[in-house]
TORKOL-4160 file (C-alpha; in steps of 0.2 Angstrom, whole numbers, padded with zeros to 4 digits, m for minus):
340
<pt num="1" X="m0013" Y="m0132" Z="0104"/>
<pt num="2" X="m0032" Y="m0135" Z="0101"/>
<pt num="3" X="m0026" Y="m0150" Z="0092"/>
<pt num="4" X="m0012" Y="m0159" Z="0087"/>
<pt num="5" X="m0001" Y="m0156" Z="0072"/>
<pt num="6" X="0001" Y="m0169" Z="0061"/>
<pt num="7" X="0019" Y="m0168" Z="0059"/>
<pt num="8" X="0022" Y="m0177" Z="0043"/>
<pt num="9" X="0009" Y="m0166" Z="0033"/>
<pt num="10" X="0017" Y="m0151" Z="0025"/>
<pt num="11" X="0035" Y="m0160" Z="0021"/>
<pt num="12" X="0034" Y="m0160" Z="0001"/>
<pt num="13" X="0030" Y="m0149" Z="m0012"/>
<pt num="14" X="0013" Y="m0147" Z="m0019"/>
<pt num="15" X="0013" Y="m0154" Z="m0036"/>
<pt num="16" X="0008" Y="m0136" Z="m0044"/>
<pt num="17" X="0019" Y="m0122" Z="m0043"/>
<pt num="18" X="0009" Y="m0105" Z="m0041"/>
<pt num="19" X="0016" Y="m0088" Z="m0048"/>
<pt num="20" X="0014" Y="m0074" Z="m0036"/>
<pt num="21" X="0005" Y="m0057" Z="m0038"/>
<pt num="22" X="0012" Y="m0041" Z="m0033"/>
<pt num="23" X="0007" Y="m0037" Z="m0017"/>
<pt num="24" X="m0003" Y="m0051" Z="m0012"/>
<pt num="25" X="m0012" Y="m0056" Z="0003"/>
<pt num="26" X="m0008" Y="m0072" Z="0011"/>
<pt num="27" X="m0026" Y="m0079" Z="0013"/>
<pt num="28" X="m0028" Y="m0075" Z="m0007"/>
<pt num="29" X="m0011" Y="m0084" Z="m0010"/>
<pt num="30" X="m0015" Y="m0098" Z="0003"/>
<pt num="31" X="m0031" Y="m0099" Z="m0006"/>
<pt num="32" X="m0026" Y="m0100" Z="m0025"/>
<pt num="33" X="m0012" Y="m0114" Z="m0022"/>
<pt num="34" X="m0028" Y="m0124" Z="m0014"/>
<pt num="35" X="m0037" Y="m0121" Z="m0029"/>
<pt num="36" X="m0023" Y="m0124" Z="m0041"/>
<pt num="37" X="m0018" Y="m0141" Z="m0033"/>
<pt num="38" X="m0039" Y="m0145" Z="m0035"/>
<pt num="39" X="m0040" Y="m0145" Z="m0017"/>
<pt num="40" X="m0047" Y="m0137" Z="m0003"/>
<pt num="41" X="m0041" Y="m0123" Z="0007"/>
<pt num="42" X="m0045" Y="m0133" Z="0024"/>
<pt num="43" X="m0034" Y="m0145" Z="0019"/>
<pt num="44" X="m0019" Y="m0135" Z="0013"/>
<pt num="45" X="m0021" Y="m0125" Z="0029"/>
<pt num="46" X="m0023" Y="m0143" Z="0039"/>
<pt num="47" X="m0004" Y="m0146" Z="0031"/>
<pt num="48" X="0003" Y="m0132" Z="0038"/>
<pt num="49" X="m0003" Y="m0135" Z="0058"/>
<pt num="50" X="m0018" Y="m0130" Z="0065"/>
<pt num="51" X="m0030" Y="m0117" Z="0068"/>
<pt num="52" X="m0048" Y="m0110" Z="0064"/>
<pt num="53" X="m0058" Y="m0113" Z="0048"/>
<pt num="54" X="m0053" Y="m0102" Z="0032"/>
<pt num="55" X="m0060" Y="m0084" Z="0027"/>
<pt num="56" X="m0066" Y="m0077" Z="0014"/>
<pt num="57" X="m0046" Y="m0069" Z="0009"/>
<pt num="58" X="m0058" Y="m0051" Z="0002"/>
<pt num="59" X="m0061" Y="m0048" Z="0021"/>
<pt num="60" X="m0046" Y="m0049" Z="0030"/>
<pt num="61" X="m0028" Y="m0054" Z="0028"/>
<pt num="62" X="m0021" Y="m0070" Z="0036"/>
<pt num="63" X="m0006" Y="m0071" Z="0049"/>
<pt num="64" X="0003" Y="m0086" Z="0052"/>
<pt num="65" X="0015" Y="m0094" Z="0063"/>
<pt num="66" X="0032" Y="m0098" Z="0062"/>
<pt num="67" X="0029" Y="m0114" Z="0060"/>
<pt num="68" X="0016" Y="m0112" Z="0048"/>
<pt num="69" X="0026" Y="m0101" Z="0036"/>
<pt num="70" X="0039" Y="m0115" Z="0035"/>
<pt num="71" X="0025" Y="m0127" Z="0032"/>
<pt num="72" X="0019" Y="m0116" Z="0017"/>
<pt num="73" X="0035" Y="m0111" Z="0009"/>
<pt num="74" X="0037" Y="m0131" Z="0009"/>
<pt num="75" X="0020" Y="m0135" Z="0000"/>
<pt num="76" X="0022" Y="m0118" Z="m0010"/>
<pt num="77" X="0042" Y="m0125" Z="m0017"/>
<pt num="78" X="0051" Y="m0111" Z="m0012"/>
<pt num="79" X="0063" Y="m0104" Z="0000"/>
<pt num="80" X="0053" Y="m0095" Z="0018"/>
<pt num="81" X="0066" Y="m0080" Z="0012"/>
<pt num="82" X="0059" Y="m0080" Z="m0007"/>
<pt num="83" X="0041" Y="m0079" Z="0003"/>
<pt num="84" X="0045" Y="m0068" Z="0014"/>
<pt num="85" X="0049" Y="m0056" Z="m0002"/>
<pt num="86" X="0035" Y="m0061" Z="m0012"/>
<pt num="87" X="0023" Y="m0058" Z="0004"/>
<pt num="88" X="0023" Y="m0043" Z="0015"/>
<pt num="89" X="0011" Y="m0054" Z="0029"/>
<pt num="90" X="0025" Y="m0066" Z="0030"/>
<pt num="91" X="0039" Y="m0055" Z="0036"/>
<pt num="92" X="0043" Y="m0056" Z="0054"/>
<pt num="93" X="0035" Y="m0040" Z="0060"/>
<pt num="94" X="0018" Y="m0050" Z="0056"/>
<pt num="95" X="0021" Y="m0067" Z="0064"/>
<pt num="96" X="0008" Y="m0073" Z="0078"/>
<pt num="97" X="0013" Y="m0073" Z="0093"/>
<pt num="98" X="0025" Y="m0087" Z="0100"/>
<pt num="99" X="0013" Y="m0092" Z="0113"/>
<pt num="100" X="m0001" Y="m0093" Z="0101"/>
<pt num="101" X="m0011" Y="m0108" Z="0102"/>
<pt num="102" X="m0014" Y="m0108" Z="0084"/>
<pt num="103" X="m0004" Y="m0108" Z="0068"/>
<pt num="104" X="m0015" Y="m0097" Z="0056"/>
<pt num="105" X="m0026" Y="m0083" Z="0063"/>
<pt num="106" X="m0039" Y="m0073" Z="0051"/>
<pt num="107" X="m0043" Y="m0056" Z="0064"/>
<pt num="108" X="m0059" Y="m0049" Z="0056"/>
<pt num="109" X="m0048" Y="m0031" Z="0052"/>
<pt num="110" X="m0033" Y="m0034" Z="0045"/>
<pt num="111" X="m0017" Y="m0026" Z="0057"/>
<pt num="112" X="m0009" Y="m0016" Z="0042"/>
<pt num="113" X="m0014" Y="m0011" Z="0027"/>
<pt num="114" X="m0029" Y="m0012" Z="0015"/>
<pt num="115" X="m0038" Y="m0028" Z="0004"/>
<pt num="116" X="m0038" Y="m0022" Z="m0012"/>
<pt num="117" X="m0045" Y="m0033" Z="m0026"/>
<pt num="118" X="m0030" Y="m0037" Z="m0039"/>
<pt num="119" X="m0033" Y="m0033" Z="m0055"/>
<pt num="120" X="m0040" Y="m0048" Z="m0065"/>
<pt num="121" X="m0031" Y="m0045" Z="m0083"/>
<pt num="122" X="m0013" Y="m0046" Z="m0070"/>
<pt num="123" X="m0021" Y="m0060" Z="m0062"/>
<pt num="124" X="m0025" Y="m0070" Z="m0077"/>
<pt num="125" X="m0007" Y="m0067" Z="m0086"/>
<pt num="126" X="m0003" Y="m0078" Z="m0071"/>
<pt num="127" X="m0016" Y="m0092" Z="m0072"/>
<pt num="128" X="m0028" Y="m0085" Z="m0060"/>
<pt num="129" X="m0047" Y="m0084" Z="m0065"/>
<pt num="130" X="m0053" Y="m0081" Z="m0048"/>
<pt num="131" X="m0052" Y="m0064" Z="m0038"/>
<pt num="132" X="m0037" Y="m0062" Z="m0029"/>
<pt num="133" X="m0032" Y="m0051" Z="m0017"/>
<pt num="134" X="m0018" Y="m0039" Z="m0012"/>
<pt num="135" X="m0012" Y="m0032" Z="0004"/>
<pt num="136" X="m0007" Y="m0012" Z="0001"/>
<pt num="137" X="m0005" Y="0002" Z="0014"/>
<pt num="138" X="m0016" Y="0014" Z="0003"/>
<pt num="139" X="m0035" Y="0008" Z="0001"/>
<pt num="140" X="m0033" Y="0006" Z="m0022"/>
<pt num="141" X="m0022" Y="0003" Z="m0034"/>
<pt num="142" X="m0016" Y="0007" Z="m0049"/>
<pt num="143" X="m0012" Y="m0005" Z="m0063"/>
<pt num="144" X="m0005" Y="0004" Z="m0078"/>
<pt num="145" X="m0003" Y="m0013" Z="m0090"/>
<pt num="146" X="m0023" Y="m0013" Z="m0090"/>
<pt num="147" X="m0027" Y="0006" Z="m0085"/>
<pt num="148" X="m0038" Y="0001" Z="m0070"/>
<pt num="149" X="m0040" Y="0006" Z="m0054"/>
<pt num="150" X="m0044" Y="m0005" Z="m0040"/>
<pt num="151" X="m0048" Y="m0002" Z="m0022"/>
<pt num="152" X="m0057" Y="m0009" Z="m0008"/>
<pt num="153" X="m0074" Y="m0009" Z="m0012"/>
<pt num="154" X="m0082" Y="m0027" Z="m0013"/>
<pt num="155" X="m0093" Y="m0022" Z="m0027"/>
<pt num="156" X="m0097" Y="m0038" Z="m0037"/>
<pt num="157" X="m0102" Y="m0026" Z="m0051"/>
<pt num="158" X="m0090" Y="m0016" Z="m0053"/>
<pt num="159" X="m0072" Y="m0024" Z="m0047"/>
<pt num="160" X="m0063" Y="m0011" Z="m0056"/>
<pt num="161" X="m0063" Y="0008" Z="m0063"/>
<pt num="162" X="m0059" Y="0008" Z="m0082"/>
<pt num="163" X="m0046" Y="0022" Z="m0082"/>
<pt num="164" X="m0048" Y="0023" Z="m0103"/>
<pt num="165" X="m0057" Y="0040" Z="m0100"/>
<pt num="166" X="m0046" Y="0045" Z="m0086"/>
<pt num="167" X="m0029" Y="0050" Z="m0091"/>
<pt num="168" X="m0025" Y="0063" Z="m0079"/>
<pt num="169" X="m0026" Y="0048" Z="m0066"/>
<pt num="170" X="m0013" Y="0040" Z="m0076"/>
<pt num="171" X="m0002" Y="0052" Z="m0077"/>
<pt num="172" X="m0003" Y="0055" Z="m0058"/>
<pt num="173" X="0001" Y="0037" Z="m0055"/>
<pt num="174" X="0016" Y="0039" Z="m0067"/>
<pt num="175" X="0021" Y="0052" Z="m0058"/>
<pt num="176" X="0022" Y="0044" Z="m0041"/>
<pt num="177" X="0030" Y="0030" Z="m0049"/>
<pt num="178" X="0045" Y="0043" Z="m0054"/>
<pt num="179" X="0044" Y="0050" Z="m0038"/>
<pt num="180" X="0046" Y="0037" Z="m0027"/>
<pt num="181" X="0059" Y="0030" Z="m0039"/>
<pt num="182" X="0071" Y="0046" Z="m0038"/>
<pt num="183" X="0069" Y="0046" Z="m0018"/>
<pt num="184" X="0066" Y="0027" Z="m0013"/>
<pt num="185" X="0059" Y="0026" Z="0005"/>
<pt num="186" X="0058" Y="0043" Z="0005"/>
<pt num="187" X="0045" Y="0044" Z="m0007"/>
<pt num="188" X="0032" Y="0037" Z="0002"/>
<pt num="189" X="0034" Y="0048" Z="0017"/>
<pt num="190" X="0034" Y="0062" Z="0005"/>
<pt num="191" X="0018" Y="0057" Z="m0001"/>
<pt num="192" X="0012" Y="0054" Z="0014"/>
<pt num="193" X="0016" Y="0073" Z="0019"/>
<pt num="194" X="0005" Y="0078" Z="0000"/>
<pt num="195" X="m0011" Y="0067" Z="0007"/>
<pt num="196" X="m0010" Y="0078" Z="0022"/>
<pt num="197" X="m0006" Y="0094" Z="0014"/>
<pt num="198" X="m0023" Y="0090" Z="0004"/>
<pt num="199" X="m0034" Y="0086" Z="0019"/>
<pt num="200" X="m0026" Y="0101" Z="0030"/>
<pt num="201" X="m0031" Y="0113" Z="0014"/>
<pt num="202" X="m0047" Y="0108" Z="0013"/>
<pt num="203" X="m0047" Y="0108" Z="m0003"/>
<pt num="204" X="m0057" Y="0092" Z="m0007"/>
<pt num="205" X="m0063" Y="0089" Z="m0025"/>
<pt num="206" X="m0084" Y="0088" Z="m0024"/>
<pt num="207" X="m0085" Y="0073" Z="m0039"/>
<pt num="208" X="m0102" Y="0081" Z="m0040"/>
<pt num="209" X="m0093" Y="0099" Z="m0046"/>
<pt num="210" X="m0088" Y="0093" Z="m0063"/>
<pt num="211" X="m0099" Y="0083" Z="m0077"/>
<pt num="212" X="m0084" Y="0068" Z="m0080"/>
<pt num="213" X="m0083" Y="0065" Z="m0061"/>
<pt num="214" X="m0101" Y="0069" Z="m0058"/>
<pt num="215" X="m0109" Y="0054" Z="m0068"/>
<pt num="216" X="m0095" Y="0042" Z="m0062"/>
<pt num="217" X="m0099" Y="0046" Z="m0044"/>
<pt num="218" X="m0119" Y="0045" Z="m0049"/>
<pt num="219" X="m0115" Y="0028" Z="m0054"/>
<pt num="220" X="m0103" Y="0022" Z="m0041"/>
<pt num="221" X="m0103" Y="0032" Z="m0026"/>
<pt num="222" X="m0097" Y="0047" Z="m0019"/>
<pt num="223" X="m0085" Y="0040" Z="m0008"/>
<pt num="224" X="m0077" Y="0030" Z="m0020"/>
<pt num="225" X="m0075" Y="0041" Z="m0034"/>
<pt num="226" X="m0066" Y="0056" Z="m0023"/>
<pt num="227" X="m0046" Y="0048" Z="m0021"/>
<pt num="228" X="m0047" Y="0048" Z="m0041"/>
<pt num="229" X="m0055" Y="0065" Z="m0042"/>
<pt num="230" X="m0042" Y="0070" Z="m0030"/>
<pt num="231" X="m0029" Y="0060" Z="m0036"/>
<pt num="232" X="m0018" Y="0072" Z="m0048"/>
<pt num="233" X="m0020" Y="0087" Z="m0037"/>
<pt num="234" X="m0012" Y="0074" Z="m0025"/>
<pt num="235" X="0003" Y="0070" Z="m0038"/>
<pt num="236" X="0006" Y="0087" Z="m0041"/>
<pt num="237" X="0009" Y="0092" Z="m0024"/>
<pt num="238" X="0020" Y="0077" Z="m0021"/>
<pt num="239" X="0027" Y="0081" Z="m0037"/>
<pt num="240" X="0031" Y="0097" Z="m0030"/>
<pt num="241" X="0038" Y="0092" Z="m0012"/>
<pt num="242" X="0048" Y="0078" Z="m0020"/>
<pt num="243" X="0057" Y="0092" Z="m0030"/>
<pt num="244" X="0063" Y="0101" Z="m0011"/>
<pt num="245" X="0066" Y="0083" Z="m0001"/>
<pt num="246" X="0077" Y="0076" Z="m0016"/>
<pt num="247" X="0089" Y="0090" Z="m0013"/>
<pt num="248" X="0087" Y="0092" Z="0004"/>
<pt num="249" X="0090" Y="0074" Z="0007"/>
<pt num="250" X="0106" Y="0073" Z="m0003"/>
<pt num="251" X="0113" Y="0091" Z="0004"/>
<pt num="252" X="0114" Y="0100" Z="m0011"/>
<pt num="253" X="0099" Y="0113" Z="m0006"/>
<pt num="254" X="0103" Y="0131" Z="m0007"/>
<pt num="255" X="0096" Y="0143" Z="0005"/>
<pt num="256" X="0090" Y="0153" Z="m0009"/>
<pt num="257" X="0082" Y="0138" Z="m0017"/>
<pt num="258" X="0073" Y="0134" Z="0000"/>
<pt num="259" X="0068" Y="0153" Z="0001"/>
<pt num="260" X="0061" Y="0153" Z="m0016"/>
<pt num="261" X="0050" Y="0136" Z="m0014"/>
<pt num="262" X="0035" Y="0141" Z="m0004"/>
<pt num="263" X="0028" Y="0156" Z="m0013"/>
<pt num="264" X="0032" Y="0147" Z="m0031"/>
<pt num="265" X="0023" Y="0133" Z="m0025"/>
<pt num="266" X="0009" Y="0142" Z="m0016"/>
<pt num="267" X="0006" Y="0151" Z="m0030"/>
<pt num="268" X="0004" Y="0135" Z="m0041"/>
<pt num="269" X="m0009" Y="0128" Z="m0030"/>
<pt num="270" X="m0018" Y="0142" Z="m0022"/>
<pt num="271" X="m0022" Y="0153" Z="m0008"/>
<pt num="272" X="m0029" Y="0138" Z="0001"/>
<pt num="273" X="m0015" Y="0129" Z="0004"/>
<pt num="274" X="m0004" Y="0142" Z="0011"/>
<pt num="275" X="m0006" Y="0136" Z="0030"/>
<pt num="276" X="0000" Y="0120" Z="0028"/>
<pt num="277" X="0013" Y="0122" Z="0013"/>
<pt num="278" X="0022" Y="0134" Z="0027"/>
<pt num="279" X="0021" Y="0121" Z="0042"/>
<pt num="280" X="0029" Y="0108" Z="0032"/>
<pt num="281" X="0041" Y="0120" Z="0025"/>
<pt num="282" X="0046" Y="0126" Z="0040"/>
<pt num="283" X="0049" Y="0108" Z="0046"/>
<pt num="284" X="0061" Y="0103" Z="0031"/>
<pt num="285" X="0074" Y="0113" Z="0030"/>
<pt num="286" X="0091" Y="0111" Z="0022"/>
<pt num="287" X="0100" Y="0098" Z="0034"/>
<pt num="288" X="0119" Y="0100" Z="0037"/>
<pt num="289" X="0125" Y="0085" Z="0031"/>
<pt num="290" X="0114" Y="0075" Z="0017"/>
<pt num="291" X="0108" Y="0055" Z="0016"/>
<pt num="292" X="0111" Y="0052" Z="0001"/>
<pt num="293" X="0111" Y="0033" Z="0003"/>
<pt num="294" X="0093" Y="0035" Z="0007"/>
<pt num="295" X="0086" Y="0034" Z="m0009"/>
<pt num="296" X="0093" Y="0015" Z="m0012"/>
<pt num="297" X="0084" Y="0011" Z="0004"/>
<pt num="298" X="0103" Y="0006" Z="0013"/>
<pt num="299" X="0107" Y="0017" Z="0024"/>
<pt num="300" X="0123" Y="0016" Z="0036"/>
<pt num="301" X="0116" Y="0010" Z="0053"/>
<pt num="302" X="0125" Y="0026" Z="0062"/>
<pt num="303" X="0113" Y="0039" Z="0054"/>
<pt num="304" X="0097" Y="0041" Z="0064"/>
<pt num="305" X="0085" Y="0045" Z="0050"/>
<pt num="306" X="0071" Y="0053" Z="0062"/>
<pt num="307" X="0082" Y="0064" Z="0068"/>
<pt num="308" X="0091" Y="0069" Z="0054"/>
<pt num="309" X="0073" Y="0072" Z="0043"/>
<pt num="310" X="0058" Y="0069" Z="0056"/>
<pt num="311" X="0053" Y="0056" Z="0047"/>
<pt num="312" X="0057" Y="0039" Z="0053"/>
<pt num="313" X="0060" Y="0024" Z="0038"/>
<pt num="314" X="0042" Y="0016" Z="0033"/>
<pt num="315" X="0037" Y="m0001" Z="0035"/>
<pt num="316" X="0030" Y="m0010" Z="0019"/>
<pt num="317" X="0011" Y="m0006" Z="0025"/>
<pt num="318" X="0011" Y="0011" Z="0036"/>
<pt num="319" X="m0003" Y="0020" Z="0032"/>
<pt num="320" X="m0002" Y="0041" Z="0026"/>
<pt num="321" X="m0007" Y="0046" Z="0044"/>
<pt num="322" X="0007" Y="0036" Z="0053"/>
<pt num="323" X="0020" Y="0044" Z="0040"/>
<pt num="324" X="0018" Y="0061" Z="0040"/>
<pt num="325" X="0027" Y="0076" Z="0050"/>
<pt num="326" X="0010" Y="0085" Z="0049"/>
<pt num="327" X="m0006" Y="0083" Z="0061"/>
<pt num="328" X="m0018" Y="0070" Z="0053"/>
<pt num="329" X="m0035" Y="0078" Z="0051"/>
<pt num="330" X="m0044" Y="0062" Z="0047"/>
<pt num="331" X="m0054" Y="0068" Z="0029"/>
<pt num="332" X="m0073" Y="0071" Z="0029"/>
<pt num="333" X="m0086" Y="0057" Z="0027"/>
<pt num="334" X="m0071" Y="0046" Z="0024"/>
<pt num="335" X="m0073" Y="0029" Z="0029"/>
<pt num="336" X="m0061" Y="0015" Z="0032"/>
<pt num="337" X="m0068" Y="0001" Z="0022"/>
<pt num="338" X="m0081" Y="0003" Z="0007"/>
<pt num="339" X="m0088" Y="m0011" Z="0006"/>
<pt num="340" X="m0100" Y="m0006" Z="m0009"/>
């Protein structure tokens, strides 16, 4: 250890409980209970063992040690398991090393996943004035509540996209909502498969093409006006291989059915997509014997899930290009981190 730990820090409760936020990071959560206790996050961080000085939580996510987690679920007045739910970096797949000479680490790119800014009317409804931040495995969010989107940009002058204008970009949120509802862990693989599908057609919506998406990408960026200009095409095709998987997956789909899929759905999006709407239906055919348990996420231990669907199970923050069965093509211009 660069320094020793002062054993008896960490051992009560902080005298302010903090409410969580869907989805949050753990420097943003580290940092608000500082904030809500009036105290600084070098000295929360110093109860809970030791290790470099704080960052900024809109730059990179935080990981901690074992030892630190129980530290923090201490000072925080919950349980490590009710943490561990609350906060994806908590989990055990995210844990420093055991031969780590420090308890907290702050890498300058986070090892999963995307810092998205939460949105601040969700914030607020739980006593937070201050940015916060979230950890997701796609680059924005949706909020629906406050019809925002967010994403992860750093734009101080525009934190958020009103979607008040934008209701097709509502709807395609809702959609995926039902979607991944009806096929549980599934759904995100079958996403996963549509964001491909999109790439692979080329069909990339120009925000310049059309006036409503023009003057927003004028105003904000071309960069990061293209996911929402693209985002109900998206839904649609998920939409649409959702309605295949969710038979397939529970064994109930005809050969007929199967047949019948690709030019019906070819035809509703367009010559372009021909090419990889046939790769991935020739990959996902009807299987012998259904999962039906898959869609409530428990699954008997006996069934190998890759095998069975060529997709293996996600983890809370793989990314679109880790998940699907389908080449990546990485999308034009794109760019990992806005940063506008």
């Amino acid at each position: 250890m660069a320094e020793q730990r002062d054993e008896w820090l960490g051992r009560r409760r902080m005298h302010l409980r903090l409410r969580f936020l869907q989805g949050e990071s753990t420097g943003s959560y580290v940092t608000r209970l500082a904030a809500r206790n009036n105290r600084p996050a070098q000295e929360v961080l110093r109860s809970m063992g030791t290790g470099p000085v704080p960052v900024d939580p809109q730059y990179t996510e935080m990981y901690v040690s074992r030892y630190a987690r129980e530290r923090l679920a201490t000072l925080a007045g919950y349980t490590v398991a009710e943490m561990q739910e609350r906060l994806i970096g908590l989990r055990d797949e995210f844990l420093m090393p055991k031969n780590a000479k420090d308890d907290w680490e702050w890498p300058w790119d986070a090892r999963a996943g995307y810092i998205v800014q939460a949105c601040s009317l969700c914030a607020a409804r739980r006593g937070t004035r201050s940015p916060s931040w979230l950890i997701l495995p796609d680059p924005w969010q949706v909020c629906l509540r406050h019809r925002r989107w967010t994403d992860n940009s750093r734009s101080t002058r525009h934190p958020y996209i009103d979607l008040g204008e934008l209701a097709e970009v509502v709807r395609a949120q809702q959609r995926l909502n039902r979607i991944r509802k009806r096929l549980g862990p599934a759904g995100r693989w079958v996403f996963a498969d549509a964001c491909s599908i999109l790439v692979r057609s080329g069909y990339l919506e120009d925000p310049a093409e059309t006036k409503q998406w023009g003057a927003l990408a004028a105003e904000l960026g071309e960069q990061r006006v293209r996911p929402l200009a693209q985002f109900s095409r998206l839904s649609l095709l998920t939409r649409d291989l959702a309605w295949l998987e969710v038979r397939r997956l529970n064994g109930v789909l005809g050969s007929t059915e199967y047949q019948d899929w690709l030019p019906r759905t070819t035809h509703r999006h367009g010559y372009r997509f021909t090419e990889p709407l046939t790769v991935w239906h020739r990959q996902h055919r009807p299987l012998r014997q259904g999962i039906p348990h898959l869609s409530s996420g428990e699954v008997p231990a006996s069934v190998d899930v890759r095998r069975a669907t060529g997709h293996a199970l996600p983890s809370p923050l793989a990314p679109v290009e880790e998940l699907t069965c389908l080449p990546w093509v990485r999308m034009p211009n794109s760019m990992d981190r806005l940063f506008l």
